[in-house]
C-alpha positions in Angstrom: 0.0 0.0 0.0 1.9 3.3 -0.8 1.0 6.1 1.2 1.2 10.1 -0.3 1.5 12.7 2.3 1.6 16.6 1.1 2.6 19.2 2.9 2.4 23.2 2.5 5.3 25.1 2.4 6.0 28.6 3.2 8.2 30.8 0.5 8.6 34.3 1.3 9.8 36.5 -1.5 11.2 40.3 -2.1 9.6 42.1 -5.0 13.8 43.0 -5.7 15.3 39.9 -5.3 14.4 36.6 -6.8 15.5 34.7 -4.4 12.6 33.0 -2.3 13.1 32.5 1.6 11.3 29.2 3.2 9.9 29.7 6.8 9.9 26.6 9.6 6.4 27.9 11.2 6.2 24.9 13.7 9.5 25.9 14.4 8.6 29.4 15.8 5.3 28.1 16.8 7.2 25.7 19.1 9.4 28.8 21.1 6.1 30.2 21.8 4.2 27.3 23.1 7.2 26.5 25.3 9.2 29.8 25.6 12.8 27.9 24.4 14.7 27.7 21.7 16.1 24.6 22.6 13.1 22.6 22.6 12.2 24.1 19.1 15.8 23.2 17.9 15.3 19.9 19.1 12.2 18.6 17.6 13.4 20.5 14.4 16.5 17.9 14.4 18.4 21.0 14.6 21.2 22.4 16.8 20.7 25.1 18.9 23.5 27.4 17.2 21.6 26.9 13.9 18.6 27.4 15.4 19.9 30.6 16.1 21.5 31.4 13.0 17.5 30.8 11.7 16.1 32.5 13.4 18.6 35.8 12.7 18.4 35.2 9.1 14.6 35.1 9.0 14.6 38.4 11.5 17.5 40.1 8.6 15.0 39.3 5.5 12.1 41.0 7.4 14.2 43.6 8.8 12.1 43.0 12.1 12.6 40.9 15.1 10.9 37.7 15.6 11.9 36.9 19.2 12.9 38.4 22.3 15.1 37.1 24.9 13.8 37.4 28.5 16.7 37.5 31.2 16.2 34.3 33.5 12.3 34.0 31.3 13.5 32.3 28.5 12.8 33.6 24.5 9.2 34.8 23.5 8.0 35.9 20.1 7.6 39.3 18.9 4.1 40.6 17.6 5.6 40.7 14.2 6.5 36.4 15.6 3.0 35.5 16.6 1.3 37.1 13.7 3.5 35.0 11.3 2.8 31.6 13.4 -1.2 32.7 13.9 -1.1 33.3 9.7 0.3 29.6 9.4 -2.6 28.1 11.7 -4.6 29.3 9.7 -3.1 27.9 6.8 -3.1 24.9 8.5 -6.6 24.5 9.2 -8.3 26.2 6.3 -5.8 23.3 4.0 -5.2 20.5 5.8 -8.6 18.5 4.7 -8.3 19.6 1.1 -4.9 18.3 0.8 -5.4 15.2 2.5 -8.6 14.7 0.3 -6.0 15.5 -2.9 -3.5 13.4 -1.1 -6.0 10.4 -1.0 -6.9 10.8 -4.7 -3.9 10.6 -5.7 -3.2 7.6 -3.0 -6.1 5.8 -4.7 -5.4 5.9 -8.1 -1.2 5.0 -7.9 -2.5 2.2 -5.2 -5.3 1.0 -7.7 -2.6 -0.1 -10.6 -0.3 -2.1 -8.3 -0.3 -5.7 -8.2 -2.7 -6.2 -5.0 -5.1 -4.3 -6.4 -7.8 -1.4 -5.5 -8.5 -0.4 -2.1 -11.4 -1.9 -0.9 -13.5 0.4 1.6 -15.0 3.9 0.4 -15.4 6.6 3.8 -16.9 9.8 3.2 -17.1 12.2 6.6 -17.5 15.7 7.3 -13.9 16.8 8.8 -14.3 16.6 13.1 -11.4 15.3 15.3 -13.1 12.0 15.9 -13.2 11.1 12.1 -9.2 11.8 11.7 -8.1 9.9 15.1 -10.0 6.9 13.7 -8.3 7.8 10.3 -5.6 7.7 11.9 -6.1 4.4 13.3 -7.3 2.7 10.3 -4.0 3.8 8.3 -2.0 1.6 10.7 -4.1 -1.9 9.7 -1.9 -3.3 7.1 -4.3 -5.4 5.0 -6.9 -2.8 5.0 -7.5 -0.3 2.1 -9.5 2.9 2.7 -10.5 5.7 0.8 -11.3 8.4 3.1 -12.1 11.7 1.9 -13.5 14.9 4.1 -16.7 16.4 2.5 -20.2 17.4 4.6 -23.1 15.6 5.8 -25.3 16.1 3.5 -22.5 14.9 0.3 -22.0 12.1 2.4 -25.2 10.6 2.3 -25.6 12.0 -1.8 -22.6 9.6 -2.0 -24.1 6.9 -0.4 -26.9 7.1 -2.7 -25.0 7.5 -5.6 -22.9 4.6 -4.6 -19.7 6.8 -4.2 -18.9 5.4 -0.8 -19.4 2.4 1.7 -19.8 4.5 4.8 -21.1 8.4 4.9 -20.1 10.7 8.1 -23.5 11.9 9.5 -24.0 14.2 12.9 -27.5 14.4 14.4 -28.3 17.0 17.0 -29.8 15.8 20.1 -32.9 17.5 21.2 -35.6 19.5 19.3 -33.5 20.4 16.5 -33.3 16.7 15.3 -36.3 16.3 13.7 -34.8 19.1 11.7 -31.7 17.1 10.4 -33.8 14.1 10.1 -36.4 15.6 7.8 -32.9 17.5 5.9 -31.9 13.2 5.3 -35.1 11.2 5.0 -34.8 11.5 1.2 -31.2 9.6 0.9 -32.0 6.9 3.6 -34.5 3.9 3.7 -34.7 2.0 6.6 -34.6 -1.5 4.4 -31.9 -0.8 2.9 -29.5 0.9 5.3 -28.1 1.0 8.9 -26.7 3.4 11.3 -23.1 2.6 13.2 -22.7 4.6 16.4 -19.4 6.3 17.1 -19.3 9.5 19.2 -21.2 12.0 20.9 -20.0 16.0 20.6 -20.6 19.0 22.4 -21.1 22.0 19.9 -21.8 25.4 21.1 -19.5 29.3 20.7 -16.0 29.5 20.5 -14.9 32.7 22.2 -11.5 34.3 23.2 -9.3 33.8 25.8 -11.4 34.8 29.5 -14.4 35.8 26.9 -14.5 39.8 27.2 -16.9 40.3 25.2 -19.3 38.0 28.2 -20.6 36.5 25.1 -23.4 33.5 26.7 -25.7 33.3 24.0 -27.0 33.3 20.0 -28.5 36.7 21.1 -25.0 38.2 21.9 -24.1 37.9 18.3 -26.8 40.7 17.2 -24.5 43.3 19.0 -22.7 45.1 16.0 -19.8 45.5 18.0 -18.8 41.5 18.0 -17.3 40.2 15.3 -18.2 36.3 13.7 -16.7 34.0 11.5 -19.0 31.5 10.3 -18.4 27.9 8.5 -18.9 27.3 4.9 -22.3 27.1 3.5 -22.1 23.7 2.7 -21.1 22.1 5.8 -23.7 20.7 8.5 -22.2 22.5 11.3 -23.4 25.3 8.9 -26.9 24.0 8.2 -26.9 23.5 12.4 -26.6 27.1 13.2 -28.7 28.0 10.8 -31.9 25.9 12.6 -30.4 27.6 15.9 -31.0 30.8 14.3 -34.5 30.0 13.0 -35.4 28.3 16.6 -34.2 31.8 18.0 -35.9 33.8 15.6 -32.7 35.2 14.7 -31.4 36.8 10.9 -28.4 35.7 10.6 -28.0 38.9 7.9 -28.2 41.3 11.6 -24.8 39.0 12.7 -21.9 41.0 11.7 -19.3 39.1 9.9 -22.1 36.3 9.2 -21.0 36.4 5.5 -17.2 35.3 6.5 -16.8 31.6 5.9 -13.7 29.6 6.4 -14.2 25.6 5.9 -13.2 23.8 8.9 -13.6 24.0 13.0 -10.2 24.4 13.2 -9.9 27.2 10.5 -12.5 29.1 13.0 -11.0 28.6 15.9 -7.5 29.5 14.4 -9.5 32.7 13.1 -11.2 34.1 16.3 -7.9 33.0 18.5 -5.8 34.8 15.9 -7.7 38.3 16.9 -9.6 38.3 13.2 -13.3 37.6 15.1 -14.7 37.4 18.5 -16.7 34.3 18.2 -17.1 31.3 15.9 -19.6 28.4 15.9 -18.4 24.8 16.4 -17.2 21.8 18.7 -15.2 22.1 21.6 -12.3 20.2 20.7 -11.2 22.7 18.5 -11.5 25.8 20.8 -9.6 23.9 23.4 -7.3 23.3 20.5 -6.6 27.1 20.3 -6.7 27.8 24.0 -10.5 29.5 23.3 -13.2 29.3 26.0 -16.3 27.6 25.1 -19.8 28.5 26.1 -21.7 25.0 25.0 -25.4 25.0 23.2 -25.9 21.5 22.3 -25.0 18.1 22.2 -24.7 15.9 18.6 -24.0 11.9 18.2 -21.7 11.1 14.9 -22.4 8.0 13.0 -21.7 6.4 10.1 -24.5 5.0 8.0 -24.2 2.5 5.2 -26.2 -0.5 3.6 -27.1 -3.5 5.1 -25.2 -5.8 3.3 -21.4 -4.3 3.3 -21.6 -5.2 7.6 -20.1 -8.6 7.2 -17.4 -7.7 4.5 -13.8 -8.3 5.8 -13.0 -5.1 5.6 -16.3 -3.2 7.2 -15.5 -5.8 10.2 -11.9 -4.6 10.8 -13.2 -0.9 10.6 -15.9 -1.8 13.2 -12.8 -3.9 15.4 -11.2 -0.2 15.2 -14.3 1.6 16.6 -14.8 -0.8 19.4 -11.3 -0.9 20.2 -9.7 0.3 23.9 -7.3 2.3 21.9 -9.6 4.4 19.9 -11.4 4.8 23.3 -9.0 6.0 24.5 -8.1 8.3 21.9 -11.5 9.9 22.3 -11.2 10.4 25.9 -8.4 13.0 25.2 -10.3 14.9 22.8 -12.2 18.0 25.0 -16.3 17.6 24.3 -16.0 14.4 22.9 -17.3 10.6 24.4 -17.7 7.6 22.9 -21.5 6.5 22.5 -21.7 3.1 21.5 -18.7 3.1 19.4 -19.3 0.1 16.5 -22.3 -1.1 17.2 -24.9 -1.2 14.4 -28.7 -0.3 15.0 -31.6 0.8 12.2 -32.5 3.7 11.4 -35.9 3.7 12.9 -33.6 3.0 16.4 -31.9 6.1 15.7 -34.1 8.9 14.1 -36.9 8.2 16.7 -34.6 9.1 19.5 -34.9 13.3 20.1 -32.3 13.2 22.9 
């Protein structure tokens, strides 16, 4: 199985001089999560003289500091520092599930003209931190082919339809608002045909700065014009979620201000509001703890995986489920902030699952 990993890079680049300057990020992001250059030299594989030498080079093509020494405080990054890191999160996020869907692409068709064959299990999933821990976990099995590509709930389950994949990502709010995402689904599923897998449960609510200044404890908060939001893209189900919220508030999302700024990921959000850009974001947990953001929670989701009947006992389906109800993936879980493992692997109808409102 050959494996294709792609990585951004960052070139930076006079307007006189041709010559393009690359930029180790995690390198700088490392001296200010820990406040030493050693450590960054370190798990750069570097030694702390070139580290140095780096970092003075980087400073002498911007003709502005990036760190500051503190006597007996160790190093910290300048504004100019943390803005170039924060820039590179966001990077990060906004790119990461585009080039691992590119990456996958490519990873299927190279893997589908080698000897052994093509890979043998189809995931489509809306892009959590669940899904890529049991990613993750699925890319260590070594007779085991998946095809796992990031796209939203409701593509998921056009997918399924379609017969484009074997499993599709779904997330159903608990509470009033399901009968919502239910009725949004009912024309993809059938409950003859297909089955529900359980997985994880999430807590969703408002991702707000550091000590929340703003006092931001509600949907209402985000009609003052003073408050800043980043929203997710339109075509994502954490999207689509908000937007019942709004409706179930009697809220136009047109009076939020910023409500038209999308970025396509939890992370890329959280990234955005912790970089200073908004005040609030809506989306899980995980990824405000992520970026050191405090959280005011608004509702709870379960995440499952819904397929048809009659993939459950393929080899490869049965493996995947092994995964799910595995101590390790529980485990995995556990260290993720506003997530818990619901009945991880077990398969129930869809009747058992779209009747429940909590």
């Amino acid at each position: 199985m050959i494996k294709i990993e792609i990585e951004p890079v960052w070139r930076f680049r006079r307007t006189d001089d041709a010559q393009s300057l690359p930029i180790m990020l995690d390198f700088l992001a490392e001296i200010r999560a820990t406040g030493k250059i050693s450590g960054a030299a370190d798990k750069a594989g570097v030694s702390y003289r070139h580290a140095w030498n780096l970092i003075e080079k980087w400073s002498h093509f911007f003709n502005a500091p990036l760190v500051v020494r503190r006597q007996g405080a160790g190093t910290r990054l300048t504004e100019f520092g943390e803005k170039l890191v924060w820039a590179g999160q966001r990077l990060e996020a906004r790119l990461r599930p585009l080039l691992q869907n590119l990456s996958q692409e490519l990873e299927t068709e190279i893997n589908q003209m080698l000897p052994h064959g093509p890979l043998v299990l189809r995931v489509h999933a809306s892009h959590g931190f669940a899904v890529p821990k049991l990613r993750e976990l699925l890319s260590r099995e070594p007779d085991i082919g998946v095809d796992f590509r990031y796209v939203s709930n409701q593509n998921s389950l056009v997918s399924l339809a379609h017969d484009g994949c074997d499993l599709a990502g779904m997330h159903l709010p608990q509470g009033e608002l399901r009968k919502r995402a239910i009725a949004a689904s009912k024309g993809w599923l059938d409950v003859k045909v297909h089955r529900v897998i359980s997985l994880v449960t999430r807590e969703v609510g408002l991702m707000v700065q550091r000590g929340n200044p703003h006092s931001i404890s509600n949907l209402e908060c985000l009609l003052d014009p003073e408050i800043r939001f980043v929203n997710r893209d339109p075509d994502s189900g954490t999207r689509l979620l908000f937007e019942q919220l709004l409706a179930q508030h009697r809220i136009d999302g047109a009076s939020i201000n910023g409500y038209e700024h999308s970025e396509f990921t939890h992370a890329a959000v959280a990234a955005y509001v912790a970089s200073g850009l908004a005040d609030v974001a809506f989306g899980i947990e995980s990824a405000a703890r992520k970026f050191d953001l405090d959280f005011v929670p608004l509702l709870t989701e379960d995440y499952v995986f819904v397929c048809r009947k009659q993939i459950l006992e393929l080899p490869a389906v049965q493996r995947v489920l092994s995964v799910m109800r595995s101590k390790e993936f529980q485990d995995a879980i556990s260290q993720l902030p506003g997530y818990r493992v619901k009945d991880a692997g077990e398969i129930k109808t869809i009747t058992q699952v779209f009747r429940k409102s909590a």
